[in-house]
N, CA, C and O of each residue as an XYZ file, in Angstrom:
64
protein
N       0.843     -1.215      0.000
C       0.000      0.000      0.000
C       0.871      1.254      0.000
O       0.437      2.399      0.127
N       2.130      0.911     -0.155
C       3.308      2.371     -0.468
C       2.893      2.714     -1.985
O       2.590      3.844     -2.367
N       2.920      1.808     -2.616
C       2.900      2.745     -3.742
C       1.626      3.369     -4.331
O       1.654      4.045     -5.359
N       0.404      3.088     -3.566
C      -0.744      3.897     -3.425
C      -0.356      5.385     -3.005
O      -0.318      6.390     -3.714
N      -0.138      5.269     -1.941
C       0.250      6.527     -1.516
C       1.219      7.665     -2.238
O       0.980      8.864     -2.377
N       2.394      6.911     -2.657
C       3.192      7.620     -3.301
C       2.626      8.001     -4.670
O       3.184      8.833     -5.385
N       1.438      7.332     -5.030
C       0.656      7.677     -6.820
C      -0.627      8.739     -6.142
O      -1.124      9.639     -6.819
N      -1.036      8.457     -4.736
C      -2.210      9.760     -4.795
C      -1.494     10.915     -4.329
O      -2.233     11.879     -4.127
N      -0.104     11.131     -4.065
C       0.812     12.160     -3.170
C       1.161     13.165     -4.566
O       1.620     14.299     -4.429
N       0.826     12.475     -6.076
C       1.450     12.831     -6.955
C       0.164     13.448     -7.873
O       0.162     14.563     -8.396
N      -0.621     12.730     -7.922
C      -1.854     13.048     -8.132
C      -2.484     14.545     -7.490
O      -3.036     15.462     -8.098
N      -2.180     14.410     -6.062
C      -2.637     15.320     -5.233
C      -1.573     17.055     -5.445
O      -1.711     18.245     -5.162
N      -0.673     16.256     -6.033
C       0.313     17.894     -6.422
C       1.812     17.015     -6.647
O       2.147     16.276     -5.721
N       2.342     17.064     -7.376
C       3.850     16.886     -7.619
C       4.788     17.881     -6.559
O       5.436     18.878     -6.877
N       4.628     17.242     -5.141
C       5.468     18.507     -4.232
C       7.187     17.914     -3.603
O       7.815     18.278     -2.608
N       7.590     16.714     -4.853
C       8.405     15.547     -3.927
C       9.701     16.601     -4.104
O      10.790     16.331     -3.598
């Protein structure tokens, strides 16, 4: 379930 997070974190704004 990491890479859920890391695809809606990106979704949610490209802030990495």
């Amino acid at each position: 379930m990491f890479h859920i997070y890391l695809f809606f974190k990106s979704s949610t704004g490209p802030m990495e």
